[in-house]
C-alpha positions in Angstrom: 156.1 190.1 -38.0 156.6 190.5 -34.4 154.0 193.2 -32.9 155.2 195.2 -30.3 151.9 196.2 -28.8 150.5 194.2 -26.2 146.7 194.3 -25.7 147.1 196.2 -22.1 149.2 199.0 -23.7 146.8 199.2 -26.6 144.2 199.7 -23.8 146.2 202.6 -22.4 146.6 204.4 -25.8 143.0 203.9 -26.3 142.2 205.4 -23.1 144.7 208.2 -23.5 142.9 209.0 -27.2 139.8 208.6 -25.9 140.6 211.3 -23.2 141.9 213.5 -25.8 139.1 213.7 -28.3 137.2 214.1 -25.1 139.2 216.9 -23.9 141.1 218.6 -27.0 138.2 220.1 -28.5 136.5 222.4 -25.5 140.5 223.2 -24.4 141.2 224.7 -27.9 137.4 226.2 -28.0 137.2 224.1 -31.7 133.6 224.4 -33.5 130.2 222.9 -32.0 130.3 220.2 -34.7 134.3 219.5 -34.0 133.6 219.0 -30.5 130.5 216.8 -30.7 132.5 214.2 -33.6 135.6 213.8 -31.4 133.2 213.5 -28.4 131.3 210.8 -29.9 134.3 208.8 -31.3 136.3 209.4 -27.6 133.0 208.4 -26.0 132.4 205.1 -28.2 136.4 204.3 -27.8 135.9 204.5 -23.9 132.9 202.3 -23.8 134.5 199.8 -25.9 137.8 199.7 -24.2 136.2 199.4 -21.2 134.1 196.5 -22.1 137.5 194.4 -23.5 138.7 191.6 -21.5 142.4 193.9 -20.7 143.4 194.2 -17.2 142.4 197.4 -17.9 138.8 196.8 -18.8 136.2 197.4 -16.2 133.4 195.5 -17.4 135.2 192.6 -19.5 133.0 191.5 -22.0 134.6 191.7 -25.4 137.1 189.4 -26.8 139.8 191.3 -27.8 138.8 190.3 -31.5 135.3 191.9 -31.1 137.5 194.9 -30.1 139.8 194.8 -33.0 136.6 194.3 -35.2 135.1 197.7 -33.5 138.3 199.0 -34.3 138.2 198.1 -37.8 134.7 199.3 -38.1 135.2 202.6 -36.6 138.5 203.6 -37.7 137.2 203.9 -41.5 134.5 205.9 -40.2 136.6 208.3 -38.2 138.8 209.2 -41.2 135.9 209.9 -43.6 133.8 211.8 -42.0 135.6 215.1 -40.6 136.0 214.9 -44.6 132.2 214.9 -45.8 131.3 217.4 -42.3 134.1 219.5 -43.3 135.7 219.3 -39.8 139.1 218.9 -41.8 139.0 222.2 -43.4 139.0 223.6 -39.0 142.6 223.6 -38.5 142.0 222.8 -35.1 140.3 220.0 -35.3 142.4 219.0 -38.7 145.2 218.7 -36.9 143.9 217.0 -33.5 142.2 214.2 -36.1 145.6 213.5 -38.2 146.8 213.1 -35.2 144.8 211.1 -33.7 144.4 209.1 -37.4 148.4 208.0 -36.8 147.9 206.8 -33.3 144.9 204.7 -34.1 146.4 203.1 -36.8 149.9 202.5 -35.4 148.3 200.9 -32.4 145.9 198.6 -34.1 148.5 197.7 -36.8 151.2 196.8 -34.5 149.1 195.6 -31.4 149.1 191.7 -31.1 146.1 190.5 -30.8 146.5 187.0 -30.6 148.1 187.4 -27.0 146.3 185.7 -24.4 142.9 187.7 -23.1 142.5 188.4 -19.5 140.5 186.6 -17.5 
């Protein structure tokens, strides 16, 4: 299967998320809990993206497999635990992390990561 995705547009939807979780959350006034989980996750997605080897990293160290392995890693984590904190139950914030949910796993499912790094 063909994936549309290339890593540099992946890098701008992660940035684009990442600016949202950090964002979102003090904008719509969500709970002190809602606001530091998206702020942790936007914070962690910055700092990875930013390490990649994209022309849109600023520090490129990762590979863009240790990026899609942070990806994998993370994304799991970001669905469960607005679920065991209760965060899901804030309409708010429920609805800012299904959202977010569908754009993380569209873009890591259809990026292709076996397109060649940048330098």
């Amino acid at each position: 299967m063909m994936k549309p995705i290339s890593p540099t547009v992946h890098a701008a939807l992660d940035y684009g998320v990442a600016g949202a979780l950090l964002t979102v959350p003090h904008v719509l006034r969500m709970s002190t809990r809602a606001t530091v989980f998206f702020g942790a996750f936007g914070t962690v997605a910055t700092v990875v993206n930013a390490l990649t080897r994209t022309p849109l990293g600023i520090k490129p160290v990762l590979s863009l497999r240790a990026h899609r392995t942070a990806d994998l890693v993370s994304d799991p984590l970001y669905v469960l635990l607005p679920v065991l904190t209760g965060i899901s139950k804030e309409p708010k914030a429920r609805a800012l992390w299904l959202t977010s949910t569908a754009l993380l796993a569209g873009s890591v499912a259809l990026t292709d990561w076996d397109a060649p790094e940048s330098a």
